[in-house]
MIMAR-75480 format. One line per 4 residues: for each residue x, y, z of C-alpha. Coordinates in steps of 0.5 Angstrom, whole numbers, plus 2048, in hexadecimal, padded with zeros to 3 digits. Layout:
% residues N
X/Y/Z; ...
END
This chain:
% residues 404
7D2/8A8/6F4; 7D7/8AD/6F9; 7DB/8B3/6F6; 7E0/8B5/6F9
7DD/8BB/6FB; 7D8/8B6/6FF; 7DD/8B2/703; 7E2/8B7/705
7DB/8BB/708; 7D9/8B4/70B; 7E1/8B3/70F; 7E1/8BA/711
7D9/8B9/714; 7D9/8B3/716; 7DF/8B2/71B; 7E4/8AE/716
7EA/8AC/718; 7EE/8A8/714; 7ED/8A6/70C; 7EF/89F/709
7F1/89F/703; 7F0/898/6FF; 7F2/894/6FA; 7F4/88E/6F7
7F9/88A/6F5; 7FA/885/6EF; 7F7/880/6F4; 7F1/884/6F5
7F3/884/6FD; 7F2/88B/6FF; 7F7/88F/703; 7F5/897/706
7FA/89D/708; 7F6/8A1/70D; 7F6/8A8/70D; 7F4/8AE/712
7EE/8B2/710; 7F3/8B8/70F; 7F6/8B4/708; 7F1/8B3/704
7F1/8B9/700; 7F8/8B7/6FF; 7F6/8B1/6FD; 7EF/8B3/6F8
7F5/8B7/6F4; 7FC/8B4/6F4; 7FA/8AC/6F8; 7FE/8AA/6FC
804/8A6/6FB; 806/89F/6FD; 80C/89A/6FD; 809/897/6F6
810/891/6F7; 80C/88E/6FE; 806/88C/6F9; 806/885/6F6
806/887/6EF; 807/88E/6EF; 80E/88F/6ED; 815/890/6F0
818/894/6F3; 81B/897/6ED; 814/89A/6EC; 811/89A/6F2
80C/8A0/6F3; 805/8A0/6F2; 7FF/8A4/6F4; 7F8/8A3/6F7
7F3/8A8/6F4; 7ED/8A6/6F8; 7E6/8A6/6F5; 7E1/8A9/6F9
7DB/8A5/6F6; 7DE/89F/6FB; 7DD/8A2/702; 7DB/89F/707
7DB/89F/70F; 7DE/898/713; 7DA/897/716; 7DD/892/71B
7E2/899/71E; 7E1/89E/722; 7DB/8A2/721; 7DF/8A8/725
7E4/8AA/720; 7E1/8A6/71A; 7E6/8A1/715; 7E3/8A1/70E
7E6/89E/708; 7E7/89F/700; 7EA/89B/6FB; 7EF/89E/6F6
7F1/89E/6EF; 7F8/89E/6EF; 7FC/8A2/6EA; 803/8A3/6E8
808/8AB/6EA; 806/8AD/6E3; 7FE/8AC/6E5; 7FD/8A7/6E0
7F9/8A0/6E2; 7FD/89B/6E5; 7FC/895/6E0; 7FB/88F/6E5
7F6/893/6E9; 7F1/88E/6E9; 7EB/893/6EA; 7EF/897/6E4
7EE/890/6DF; 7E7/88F/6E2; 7E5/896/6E0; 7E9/895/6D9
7E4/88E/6D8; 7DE/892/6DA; 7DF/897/6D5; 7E1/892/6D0
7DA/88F/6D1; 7D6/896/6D1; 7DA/898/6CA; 7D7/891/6C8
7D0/893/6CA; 7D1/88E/6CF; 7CE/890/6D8; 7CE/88A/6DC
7CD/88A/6E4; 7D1/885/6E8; 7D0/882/6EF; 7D4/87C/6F3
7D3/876/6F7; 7D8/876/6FC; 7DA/86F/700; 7DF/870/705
7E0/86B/70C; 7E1/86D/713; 7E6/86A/717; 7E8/86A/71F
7EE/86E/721; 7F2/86C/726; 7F4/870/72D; 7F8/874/729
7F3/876/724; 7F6/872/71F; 7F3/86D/71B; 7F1/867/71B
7EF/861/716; 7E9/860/71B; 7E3/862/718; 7DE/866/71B
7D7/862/71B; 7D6/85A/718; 7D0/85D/714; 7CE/85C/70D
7CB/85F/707; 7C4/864/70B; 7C5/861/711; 7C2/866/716
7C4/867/71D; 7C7/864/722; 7CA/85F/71D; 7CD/865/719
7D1/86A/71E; 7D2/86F/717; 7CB/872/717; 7CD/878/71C
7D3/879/719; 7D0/87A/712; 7CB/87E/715; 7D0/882/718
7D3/883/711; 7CE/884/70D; 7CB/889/712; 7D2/88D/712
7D2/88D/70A; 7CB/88F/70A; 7CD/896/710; 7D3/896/709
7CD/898/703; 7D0/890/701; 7C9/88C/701; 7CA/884/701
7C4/87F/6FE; 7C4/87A/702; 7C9/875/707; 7C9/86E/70A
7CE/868/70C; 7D0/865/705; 7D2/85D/705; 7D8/85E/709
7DA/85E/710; 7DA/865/712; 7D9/867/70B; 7D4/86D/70A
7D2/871/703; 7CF/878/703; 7CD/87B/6FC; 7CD/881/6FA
7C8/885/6F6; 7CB/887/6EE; 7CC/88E/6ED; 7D1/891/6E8
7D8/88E/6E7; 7DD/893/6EA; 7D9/894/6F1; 7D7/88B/6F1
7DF/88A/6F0; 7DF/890/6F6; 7DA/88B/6FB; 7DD/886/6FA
7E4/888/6FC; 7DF/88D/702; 7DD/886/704; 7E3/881/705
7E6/886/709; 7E1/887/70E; 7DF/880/70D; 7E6/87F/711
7E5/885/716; 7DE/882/718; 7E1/87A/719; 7E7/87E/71C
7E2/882/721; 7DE/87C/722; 7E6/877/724; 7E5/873/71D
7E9/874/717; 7E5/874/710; 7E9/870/70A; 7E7/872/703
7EC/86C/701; 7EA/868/6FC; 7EB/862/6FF; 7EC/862/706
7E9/85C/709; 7EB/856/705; 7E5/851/703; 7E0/857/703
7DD/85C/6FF; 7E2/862/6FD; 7E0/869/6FD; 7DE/86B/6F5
7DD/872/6F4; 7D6/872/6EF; 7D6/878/6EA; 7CF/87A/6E7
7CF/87F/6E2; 7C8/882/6DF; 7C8/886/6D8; 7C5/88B/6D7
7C3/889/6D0; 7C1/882/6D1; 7C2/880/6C9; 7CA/880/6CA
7C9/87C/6CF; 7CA/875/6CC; 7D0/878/6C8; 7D3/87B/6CE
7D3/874/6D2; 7D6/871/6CB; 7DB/876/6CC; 7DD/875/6D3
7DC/86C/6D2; 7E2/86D/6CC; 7E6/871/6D0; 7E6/86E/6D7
7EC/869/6D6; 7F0/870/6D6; 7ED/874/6DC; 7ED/86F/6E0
7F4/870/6E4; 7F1/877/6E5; 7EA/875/6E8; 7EE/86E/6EC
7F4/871/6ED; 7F8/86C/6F2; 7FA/866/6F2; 7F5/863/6F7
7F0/866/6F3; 7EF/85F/6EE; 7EE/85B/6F4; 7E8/85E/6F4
7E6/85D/6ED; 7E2/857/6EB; 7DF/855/6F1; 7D9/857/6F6
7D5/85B/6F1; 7DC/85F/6EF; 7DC/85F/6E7; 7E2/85B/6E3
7DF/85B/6DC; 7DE/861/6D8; 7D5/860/6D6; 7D0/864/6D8
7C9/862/6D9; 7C2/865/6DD; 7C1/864/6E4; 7C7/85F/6E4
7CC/85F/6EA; 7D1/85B/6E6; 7D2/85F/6E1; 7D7/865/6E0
7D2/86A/6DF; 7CB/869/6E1; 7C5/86D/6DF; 7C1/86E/6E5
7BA/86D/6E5; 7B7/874/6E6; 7B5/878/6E2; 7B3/881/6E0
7B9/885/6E4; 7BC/87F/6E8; 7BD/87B/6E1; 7C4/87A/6E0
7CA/874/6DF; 7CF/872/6E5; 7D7/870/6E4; 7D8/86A/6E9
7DF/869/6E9; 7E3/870/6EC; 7E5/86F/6F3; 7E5/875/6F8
7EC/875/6F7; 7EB/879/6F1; 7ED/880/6F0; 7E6/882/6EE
7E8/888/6EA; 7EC/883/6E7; 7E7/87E/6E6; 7E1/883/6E4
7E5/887/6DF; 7E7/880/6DB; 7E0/87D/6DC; 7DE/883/6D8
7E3/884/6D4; 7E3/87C/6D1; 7DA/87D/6D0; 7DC/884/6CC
7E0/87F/6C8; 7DA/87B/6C8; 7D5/880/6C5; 7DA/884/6C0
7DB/87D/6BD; 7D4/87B/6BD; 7D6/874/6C1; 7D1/870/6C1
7CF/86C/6C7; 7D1/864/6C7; 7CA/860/6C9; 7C9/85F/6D0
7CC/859/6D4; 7C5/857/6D7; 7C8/851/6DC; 7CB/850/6E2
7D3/851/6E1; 7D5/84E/6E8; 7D3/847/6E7; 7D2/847/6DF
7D7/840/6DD; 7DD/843/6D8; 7DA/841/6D2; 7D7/848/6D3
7DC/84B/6D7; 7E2/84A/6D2; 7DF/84D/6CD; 7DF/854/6D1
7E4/85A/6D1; 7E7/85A/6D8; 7E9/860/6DC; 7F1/861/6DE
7F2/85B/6E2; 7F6/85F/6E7; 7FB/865/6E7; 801/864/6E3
7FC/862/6DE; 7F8/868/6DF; 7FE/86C/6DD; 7FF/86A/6D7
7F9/86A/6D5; 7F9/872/6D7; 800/872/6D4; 7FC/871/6CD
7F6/874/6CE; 7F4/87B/6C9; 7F0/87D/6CF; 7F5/87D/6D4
7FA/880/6CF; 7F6/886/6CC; 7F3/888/6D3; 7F8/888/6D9
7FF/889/6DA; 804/885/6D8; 807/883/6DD; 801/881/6E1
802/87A/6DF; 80A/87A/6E2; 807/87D/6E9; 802/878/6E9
807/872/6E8; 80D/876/6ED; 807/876/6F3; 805/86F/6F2
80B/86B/6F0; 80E/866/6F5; 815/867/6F8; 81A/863/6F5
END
């Protein structure tokens, strides 16, 4: 945990000459300003300030000035930039000319979630799963729709071409302080998974932001394109976003997941928040009914087979898409209503739900079944509307709407 004392000593010792201020948009897609070393102070005591109009969801042009205030616990190096001359990077809160937070910071909702869950006797950890695929790219560095490697699930080399590329990555995130778990070829062609380690829920949503980024300079570096889309390749498994959450206190548990089960319908648009997002639901291991069971990959939440620290349940159907300060907060603010209502948890659906016949399946609640419907299901969610902003739901609709 740096203070600012700590970074500015370490950027004037260590030859640092350019900051990246990052954020997030209401998307989670993270966008930075650099700055020369010479500004931060100026930065740690007034911000900087940025066009808040050019930013999806962050207003218009009537009020369009916000600042960034880095915070000095998230420094980093990049370590793919020159070693004379250091780049390094912080992520920033986001705040209004009078000082005040800007509402739809999506870091500033999360720290609001995890401080809700603290005033309800509630600390957990959170880590994820992330699948992304690699793709070819074309003479001009452009994409293609070729997938890098015809491999399948823990295929090794030469049949998966992604293993170098994940080590690549997962050793820079390692040179980052950002530990991965484990990672291998998922079912799809060219698609790869890495894991991460739990850790507290504001630097885990930190990681994975960390993560997609220099997952994309590393296939860049490499002449490859990585797509964290949820359904890149048509007849092939989508990319998921798997969320484990660990309680402290392990008797809140089944309540807290009884929380999240009765509420998921209304958080879904924010956990799968493209349109494209509901191809994926529903096949190839990726959830459509709202069920829980232990160790079974048909179900919305999986109870893993593991037990001591490791022990902790899994949230099957986010996709990497996902803002995941949005998707981390909602997730903890729908199990804290679990646990203050003193939910009980259904019974657990103990059976195969991708070949089960419809006598069975007819009977089961069902996730949105796509966007617009996904929509309105938030519209009339009382999660939603005590926690986020009110026009969150109006942005969401205005990026993702058709053109007429």
């Amino acid at each position: 945990m740096y203070s600012k004392n700590d970074v500015s000593n370490y950027i004037k010792s260590e030859d640092v000459k350019f900051i990246k201020l990052a954020f997030c948009d209401i998307f989670g897609v993270q966008k930075n300003i650099s700055v020369i070393a010479d500004e931060l102070d100026r930065a740690f005591e007034h911000g900087i300030s940025f066009d808040a109009s050019a930013i999806r969801g962050f207003g218009d042009e009537a009020k369009s000035d916000l600042f960034l205030f880095p915070d000095p616990s998230t420094i980093e190096v990049l370590p793919w930039r020159p070693s004379q001359g250091k780049v390094v990077r912080m992520i920033c809160d986001i705040k209004k000319p009078d000082g005040t937070p800007f509402e739809t910071d999506t870091r500033y909702i999360l720290k609001n979630a995890v401080s809700c869950a603290k005033e309800n006797g509630i600390e957990l950890n959170i880590g994820a799963e992330f699948e992304f695929y690699l793709f070819k790219t074309d003479d001009e560095g452009e994409p293609t729709d070729v997938p890098f490697d015809n491999a399948g699930y823990f295929d090794i080399a030469p049949f998966d071409r992604g293993e170098n590329v994940r080590r690549e990555i997962c050793l820079t995130l390692e040179d980052m302080e950002i530990y991965p778990e484990s990672s291998h070829h998922e079912e799809g062609p060219g698609q790869n998974e890495i894991d991460f380690k739990y850790s507290a829920p504001l630097s885990s949503a930190d990681n994975a932001v960390t993560f997609k980024s220099v997952t994309q300079a590393i296939a860049a570096k490499n002449g490859l394109y990585a797509s964290f889309m949820p359904k890149p390749v048509k007849n092939s498994s989508g990319n998921g976003m798997h969320i484990n959450i660990s309680l402290n206190d392990k008797s809140k548990t089944d309540s807290f997941i009884a929380g999240i089960l009765e509420n998921i319908s209304g958080i879904t648009v924010f956990l799968n928040p493209l349109p494209e997002s509901y191809e994926r639901l529903g096949s190839k291991k990726a959830p459509l009914y709202i069920t829980w069971a232990e160790g079974n990959r048909s179900q919305l939440i999986r109870i893993p087979a593991e037990t001591s620290e490791r022990s902790r349940f899994e949230v099957r159907s986010p996709d990497p898409m996902a803002n995941p300060y949005l998707a981390y907060a909602l997730l903890i603010y729908a199990g804290v209503d679990g646990v203050i209502n003193n939910k009980k948890l259904c019974k657990p659906c103990n059976i195969n739900l991708y070949n089960a016949g419809k006598s069975v399946t007819e009977k089961l609640s069902v996730l949105p079944k796509n966007f617009d419907e996904a929509i309105k299901c938030a519209e009339n969610s009382i999660i939603v509307k005590k926690y986020l902003p009110e026009n969150i739901i109006d942005i969401l609709k205005k990026y993702n709407s058709k053109p007429e």
